[in-house]
C-alpha positions in Angstrom: -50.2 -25.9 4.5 -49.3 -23.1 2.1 -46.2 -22.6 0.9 -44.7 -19.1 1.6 -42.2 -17.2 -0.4 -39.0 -15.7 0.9 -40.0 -12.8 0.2 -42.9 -12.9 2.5 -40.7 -15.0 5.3 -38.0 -12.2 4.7 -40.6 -9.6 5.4 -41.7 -10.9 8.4 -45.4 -11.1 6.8 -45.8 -14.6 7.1 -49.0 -16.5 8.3 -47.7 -18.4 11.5 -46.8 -21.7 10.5 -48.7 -23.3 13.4 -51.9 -22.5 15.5 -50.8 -23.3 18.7 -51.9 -20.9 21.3 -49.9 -18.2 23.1 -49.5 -20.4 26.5 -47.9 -23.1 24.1 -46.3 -20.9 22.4 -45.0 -19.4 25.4 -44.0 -23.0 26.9 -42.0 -23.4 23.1 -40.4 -20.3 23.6 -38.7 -21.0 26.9 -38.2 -24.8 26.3 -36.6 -23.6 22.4 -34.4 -21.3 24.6 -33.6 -23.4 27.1 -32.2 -26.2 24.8 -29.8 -23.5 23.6 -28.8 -22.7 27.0 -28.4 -26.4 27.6 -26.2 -27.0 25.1 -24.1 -23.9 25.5 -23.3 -23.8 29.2 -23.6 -27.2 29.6 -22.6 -29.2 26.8 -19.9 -26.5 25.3 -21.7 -27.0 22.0 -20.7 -24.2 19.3 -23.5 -21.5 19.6 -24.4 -22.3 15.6 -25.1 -26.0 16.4 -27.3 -24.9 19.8 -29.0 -22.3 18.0 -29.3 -24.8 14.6 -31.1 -27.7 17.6 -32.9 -24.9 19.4 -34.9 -23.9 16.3 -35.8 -27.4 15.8 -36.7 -28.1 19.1 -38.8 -24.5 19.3 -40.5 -25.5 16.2 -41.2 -29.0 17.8 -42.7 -27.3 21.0 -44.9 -24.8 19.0 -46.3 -28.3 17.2 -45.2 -27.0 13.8 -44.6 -29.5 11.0 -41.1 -30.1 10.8 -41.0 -29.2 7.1 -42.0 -26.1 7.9 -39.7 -25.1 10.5 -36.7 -26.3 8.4 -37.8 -23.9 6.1 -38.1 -21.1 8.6 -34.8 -21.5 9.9 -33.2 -21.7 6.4 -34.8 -18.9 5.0 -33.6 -16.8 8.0 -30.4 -18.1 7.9 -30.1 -16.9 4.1 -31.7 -13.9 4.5 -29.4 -12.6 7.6 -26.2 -13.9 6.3 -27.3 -12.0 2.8 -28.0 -8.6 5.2 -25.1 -8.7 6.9 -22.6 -11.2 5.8 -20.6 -8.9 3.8 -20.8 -6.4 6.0 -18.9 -8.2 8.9 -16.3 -9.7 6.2 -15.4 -5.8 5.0 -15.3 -4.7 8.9 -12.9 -8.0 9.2 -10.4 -7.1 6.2 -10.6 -3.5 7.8 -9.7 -4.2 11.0 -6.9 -7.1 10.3 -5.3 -4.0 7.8 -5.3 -1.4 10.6 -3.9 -3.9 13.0 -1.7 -5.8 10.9 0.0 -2.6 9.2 0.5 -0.8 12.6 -2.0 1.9 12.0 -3.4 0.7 15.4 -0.2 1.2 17.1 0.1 4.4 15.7 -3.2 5.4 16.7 -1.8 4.1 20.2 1.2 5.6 20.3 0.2 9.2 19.2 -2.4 9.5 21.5 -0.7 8.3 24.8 2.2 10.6 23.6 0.0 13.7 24.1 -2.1 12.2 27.5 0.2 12.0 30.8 -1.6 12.0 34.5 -5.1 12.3 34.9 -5.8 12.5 31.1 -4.3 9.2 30.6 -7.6 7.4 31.5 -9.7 9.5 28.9 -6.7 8.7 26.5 -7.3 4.8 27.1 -11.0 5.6 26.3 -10.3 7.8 23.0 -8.1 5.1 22.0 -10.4 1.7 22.5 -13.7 3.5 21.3 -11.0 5.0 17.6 -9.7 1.6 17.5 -13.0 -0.4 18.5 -15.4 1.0 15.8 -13.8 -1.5 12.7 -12.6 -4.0 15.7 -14.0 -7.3 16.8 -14.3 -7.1 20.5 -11.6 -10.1 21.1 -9.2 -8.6 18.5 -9.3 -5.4 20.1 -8.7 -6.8 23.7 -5.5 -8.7 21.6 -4.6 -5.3 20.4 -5.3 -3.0 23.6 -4.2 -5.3 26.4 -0.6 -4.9 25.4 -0.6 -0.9 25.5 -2.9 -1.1 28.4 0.3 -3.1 30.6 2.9 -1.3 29.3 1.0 2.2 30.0 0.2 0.7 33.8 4.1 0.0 34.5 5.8 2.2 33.1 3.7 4.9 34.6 3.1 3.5 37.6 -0.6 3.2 37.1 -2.9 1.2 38.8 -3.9 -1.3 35.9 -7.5 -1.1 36.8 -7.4 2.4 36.3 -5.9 1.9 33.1 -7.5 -1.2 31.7 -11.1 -0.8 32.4 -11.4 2.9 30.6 -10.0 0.7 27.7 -12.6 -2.2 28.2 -15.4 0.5 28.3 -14.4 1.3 25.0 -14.2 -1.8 23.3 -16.8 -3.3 25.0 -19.7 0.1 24.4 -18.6 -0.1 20.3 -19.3 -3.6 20.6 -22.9 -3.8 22.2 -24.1 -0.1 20.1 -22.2 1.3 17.0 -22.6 -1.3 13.8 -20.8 -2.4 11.9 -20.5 -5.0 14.6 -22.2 -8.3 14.4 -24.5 -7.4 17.1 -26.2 -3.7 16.0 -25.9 -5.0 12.6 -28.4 -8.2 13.1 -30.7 -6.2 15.0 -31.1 -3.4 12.6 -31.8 -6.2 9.9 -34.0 -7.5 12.2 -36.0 -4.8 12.8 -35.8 -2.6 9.7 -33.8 0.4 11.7 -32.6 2.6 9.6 -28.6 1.8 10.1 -27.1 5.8 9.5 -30.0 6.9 12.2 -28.9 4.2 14.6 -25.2 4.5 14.5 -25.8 8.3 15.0 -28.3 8.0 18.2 -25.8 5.3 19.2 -23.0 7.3 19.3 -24.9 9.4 21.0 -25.8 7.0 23.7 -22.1 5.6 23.7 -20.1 8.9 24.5 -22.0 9.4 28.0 -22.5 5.6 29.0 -18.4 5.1 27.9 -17.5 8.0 30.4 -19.4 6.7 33.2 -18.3 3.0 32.8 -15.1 4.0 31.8 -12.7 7.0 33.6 -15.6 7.3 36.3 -16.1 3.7 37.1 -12.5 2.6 37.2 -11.9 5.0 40.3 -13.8 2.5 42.4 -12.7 -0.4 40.6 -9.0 0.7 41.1 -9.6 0.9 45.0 -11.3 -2.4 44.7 -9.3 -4.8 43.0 -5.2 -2.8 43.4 -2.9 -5.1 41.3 0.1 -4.7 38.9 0.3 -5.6 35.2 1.2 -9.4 35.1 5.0 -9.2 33.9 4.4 -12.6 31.7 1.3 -11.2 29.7 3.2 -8.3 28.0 3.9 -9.4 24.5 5.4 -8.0 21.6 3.4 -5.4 19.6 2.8 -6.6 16.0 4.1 -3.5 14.2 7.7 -4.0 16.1 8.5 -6.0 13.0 8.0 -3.1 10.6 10.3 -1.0 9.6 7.5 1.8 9.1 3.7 2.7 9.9 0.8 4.3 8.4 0.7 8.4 9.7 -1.7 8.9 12.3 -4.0 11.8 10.3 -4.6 9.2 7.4 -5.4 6.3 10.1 -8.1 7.9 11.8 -9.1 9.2 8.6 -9.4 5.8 6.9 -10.8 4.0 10.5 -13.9 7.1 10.6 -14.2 7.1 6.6 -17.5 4.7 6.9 -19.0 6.0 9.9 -18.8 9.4 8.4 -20.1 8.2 5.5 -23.2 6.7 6.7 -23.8 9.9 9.1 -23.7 12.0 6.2 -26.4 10.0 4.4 -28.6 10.0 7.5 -28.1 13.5 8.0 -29.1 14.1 4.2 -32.2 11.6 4.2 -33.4 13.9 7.2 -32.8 17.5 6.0 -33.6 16.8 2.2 -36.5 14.1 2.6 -36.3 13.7 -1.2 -35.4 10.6 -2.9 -35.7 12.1 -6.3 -33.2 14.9 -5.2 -29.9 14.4 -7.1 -27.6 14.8 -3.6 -29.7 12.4 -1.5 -29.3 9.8 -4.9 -25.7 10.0 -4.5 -25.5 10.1 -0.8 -28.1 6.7 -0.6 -25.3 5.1 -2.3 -22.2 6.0 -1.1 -23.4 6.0 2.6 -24.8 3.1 2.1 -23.1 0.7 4.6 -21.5 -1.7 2.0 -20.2 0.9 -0.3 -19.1 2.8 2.8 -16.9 -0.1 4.2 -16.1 -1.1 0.7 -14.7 2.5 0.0 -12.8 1.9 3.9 -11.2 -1.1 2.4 -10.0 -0.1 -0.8 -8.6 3.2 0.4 -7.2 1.3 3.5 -5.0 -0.4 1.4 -3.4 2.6 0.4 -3.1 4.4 3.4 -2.7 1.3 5.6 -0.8 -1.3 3.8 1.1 0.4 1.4 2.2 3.2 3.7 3.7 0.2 6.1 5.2 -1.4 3.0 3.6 -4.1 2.2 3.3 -5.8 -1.1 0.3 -6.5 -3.1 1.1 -9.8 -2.0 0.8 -9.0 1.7 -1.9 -7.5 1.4 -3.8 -10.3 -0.4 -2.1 -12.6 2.6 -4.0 -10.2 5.0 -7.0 -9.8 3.5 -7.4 -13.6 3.3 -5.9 -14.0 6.9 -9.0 -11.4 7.9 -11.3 -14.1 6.8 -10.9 -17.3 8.2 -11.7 -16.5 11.7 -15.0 -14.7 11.1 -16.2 -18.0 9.5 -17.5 -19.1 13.2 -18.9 -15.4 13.9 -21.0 -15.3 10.3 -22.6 -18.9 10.8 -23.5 -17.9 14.7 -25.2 -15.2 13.2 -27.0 -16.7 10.4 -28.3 -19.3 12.1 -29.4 -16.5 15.1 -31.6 -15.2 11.9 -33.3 -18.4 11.4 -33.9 -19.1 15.0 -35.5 -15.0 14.6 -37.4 -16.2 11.5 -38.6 -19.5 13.1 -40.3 -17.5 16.7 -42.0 -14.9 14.0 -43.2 -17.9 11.8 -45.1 -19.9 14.8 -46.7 -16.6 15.7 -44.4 -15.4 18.6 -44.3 -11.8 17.2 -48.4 -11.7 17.7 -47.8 -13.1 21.4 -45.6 -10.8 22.3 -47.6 -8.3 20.7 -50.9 -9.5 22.6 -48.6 -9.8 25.9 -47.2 -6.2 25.6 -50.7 -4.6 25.1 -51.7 -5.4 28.6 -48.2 -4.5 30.1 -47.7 -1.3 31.2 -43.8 -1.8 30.2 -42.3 0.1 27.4 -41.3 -1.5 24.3 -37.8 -0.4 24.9 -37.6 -1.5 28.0 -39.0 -5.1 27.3 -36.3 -5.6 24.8 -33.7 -4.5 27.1 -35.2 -6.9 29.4 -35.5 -9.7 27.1 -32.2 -9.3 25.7 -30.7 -9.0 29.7 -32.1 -12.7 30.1 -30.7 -14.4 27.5 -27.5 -12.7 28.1 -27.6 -14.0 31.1 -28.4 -17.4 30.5 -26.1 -18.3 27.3 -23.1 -15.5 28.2 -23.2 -14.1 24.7 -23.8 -10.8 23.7 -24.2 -11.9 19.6 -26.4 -14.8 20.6 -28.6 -12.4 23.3 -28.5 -9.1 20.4 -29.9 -11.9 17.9 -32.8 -13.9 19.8 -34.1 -10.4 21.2 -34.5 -8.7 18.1 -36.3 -12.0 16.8 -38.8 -11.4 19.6 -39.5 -7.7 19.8 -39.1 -7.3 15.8 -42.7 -7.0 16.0 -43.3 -4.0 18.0 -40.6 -2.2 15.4 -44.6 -1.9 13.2 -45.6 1.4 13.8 -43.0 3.0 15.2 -40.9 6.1 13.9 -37.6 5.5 12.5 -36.1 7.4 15.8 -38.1 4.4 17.9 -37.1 1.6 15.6 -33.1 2.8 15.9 -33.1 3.1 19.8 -35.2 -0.4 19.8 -32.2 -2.0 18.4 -30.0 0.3 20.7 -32.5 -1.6 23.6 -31.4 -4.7 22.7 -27.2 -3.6 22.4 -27.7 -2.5 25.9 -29.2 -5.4 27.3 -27.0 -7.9 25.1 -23.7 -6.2 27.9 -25.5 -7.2 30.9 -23.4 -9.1 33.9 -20.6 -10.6 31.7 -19.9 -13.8 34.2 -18.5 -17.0 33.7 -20.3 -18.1 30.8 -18.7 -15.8 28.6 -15.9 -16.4 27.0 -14.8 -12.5 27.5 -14.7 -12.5 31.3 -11.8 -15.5 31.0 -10.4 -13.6 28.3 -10.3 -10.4 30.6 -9.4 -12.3 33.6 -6.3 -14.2 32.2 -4.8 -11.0 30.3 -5.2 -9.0 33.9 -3.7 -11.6 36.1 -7.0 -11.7 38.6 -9.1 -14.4 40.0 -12.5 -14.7 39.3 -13.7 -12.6 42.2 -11.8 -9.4 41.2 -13.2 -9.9 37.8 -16.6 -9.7 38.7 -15.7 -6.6 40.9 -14.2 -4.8 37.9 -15.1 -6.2 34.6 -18.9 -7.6 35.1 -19.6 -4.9 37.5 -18.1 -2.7 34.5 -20.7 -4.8 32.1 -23.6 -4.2 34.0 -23.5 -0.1 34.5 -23.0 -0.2 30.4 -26.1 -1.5 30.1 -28.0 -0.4 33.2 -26.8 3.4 31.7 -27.2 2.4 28.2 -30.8 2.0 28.6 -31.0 5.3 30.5 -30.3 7.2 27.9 -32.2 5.3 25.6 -35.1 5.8 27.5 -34.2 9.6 27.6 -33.6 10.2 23.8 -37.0 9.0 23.2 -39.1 11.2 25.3 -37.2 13.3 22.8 -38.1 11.6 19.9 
């Protein structure tokens, strides 16, 4: 067999790697993703080592030398860790320096100072989405839950009514707006353009946040009525400080990348030019590691140093910010080589050769895809990763516009029906103080009209586009 260069792996222009046929391939596909399954629901093995075995045993189905498929897998691992890697480290540093330094808080604080009544829903929105763009979704539940008791006693809320407008907004930045794991794999999957997606997702988040969020947690708050758990209120992190970032330079420092890479898409559209001197300059400082580079660098200023710290400290935080993405970055590289092993044994051509005698949209068959395997393994990186490995193919063709709400497909699908294979719905259900029935009333049934409205609007924006 040939030997093929990364280059041509990376570019997805590889000759498949066996000649199996597509009902094989189809029978490798199901049994490679079943084995991850396995080992994840059943066998509690770390998504890296089930994804790691389910390439093998993918490859193994398809009847592809076992050389070969080692070689897929590691050349997608290196290539999606190379993509993306960084990326997730910065948003990691970023996010451990606005929580650490009590920027957060202050985002927090400000905000619920100005909201009161009805409002204070749409506050807990505004405040989750702000402080869920450089967040991972777990950190920000760490951060929110706090707020989101003390809010519910003290103003005699219902905590539903409180909490799930919050969840909306952690959980919508999670499944849509890079620079999550999530978007961020798919867009390198797929080739989306990342300043284009992250401004149709935003524009697909604002809508689907409202419904799942303030509108949604009227019913859930009749459903499930319970107080705020007296024993899960902990201390806020910044209650050791004797002073916190302001709130202007905050929000400034927390939107500094997203603007950024909007203002380079938004250039790259009207100029169309890549000899123009303005769209140079803008290509490279929107570009999404210089943009959360710059994030970084000035949140040190107006994060850390504002709240005191030393250079010291902040070298202690930045290193702090690392360790626990370790899991996160090898989950997602070895997603890439399970992507790069289904396009090497010719699954991209199958689905291909599958969709043309479908009458289903592309868009919605990755939705649909990714909804399955979030079912089956309960994660939304693991479901965001194997989709885009699948549908990557149908990205040929398409328009930048169609590639971006592809990957927006697949964020929407990766939310479906959190249940009790996901480590968020105990997370959720232990900070609330519910059983498991009152958490799929509120927080799956809250999962599962992201999505469902997610894809709406997908679907709608590209009759636009």
């Amino acid at each position: 067999m040939t030997s093929l260069s990364v280059e041509i792996l990376a570019a997805d222009a590889a000759e498949p790697i066996t000649s199996a046929g597509n009902a094989q391939l189809g029978i490798a596909v199901l049994a490679g993703i079943a084995v991850i399954v396995l080992l994840i629901t059943r066998f509690k093995l770390h998504a890296f080592l089930a994804l790691t075995i389910g390439s093998l045993a993918l490859g193994a189905f398809a009847g592809a030398p076992l050389a070969d498929t080692i070689k897929s897998f590691t050349t997608g691992l290196g290539t999606t860790v190379a993509g993306v890697g960084v990326l997730i480290a910065l948003g990691a540093i970023l996010g451990k320096l606005l929580a650490d330094s009590g920027g957060a808080d202050q985002i927090v604080d400000t905000i619920l100072a100005k909201a009161s009544g009805r409002a204070m829903p749409w506050a807990m929105v505004l405040i989750a989405s702000v402080i869920g763009l450089p967040l991972f979704f777990e950190v920000g539940i760490v951060l929110l839950i706090p707020v989101v008791l003390l809010v519910a006693k003290r103003g005699n809320y219902s905590l539903m009514r409180i909490g799930v407008p919050a969840l909306a907004g952690l959980s919508v930045m999670h499944g849509l707006i890079p620079p999550h794991p999530g978007p961020l794999v798919a867009i390198d999957a797929v080739g989306a353009n990342l300043g284009v997606t992250l401004a149709l997702g935003l524009l697909v988040a604002i809508p689907t946040v409202i419904i799942a969020g303030p509108v949604f947690s009227r019913f859930a708050a009749r459903w499930v009525d319970i107080p705020a758990p007296e024993k899960m209120i902990p201390v806020r992190p910044s209650e050791e400080l004797e002073k916190r970032p302001g709130f202007g330079a905050t929000v400034a420092t927390v939107l500094l990348p997203v603007v950024l890479m909007l203002v380079k898409a938004l250039v790259d559209i009207v100029v169309d030019d890549p000899a123009n001197g303005v769209q140079k300059v803008t290509d490279v400082i929107g570009s999404p590691l210089i943009a959360l580079l710059a994030a970084v660098i000035v949140g040190m200023f107006t994060l850390g140093r504002a709240a005191g710290f030393s250079k010291e400290r902040l070298s202690s935080t930045v290193e702090k910010s690392l360790a626990p993405i370790a899991g996160i970055l090898l989950i997602v590289g070895a997603g890439g080589g399970f992507k790069q092993t289904l396009i090497d044994i010719g699954v991209g051509q199958m689905i291909l050769d599958f969709s043309e005698n479908w009458s289903i949209p592309a868009l919605l068959l990755a939705w649909l895809i990714a909804v399955a395997i979030r079912l089956a393994t309960g994660s939304a990186t693991v479901a965001t990763i194997s989709a885009a490995g699948l549908v990557a193919p149908l990205a040929e063709g398409m328009s930048t516009g169609e590639v971006s709400l592809l990957v927006l497909a697949i964020g929407a699908g990766s939310l479906f029906f959190s249940h009790v294979n996901d480590a968020g719905f105990w997370l959720v259900k232990e900070y609330f103080g519910m059983d498991v029935g009152q958490t799929i009333k509120t927080w799956s049934v809250m999962e599962t009209i992201i999505s469902v409205v997610g894809i709406a609007f997908v679907l709608l924006l590209s009759l636009v586009l």
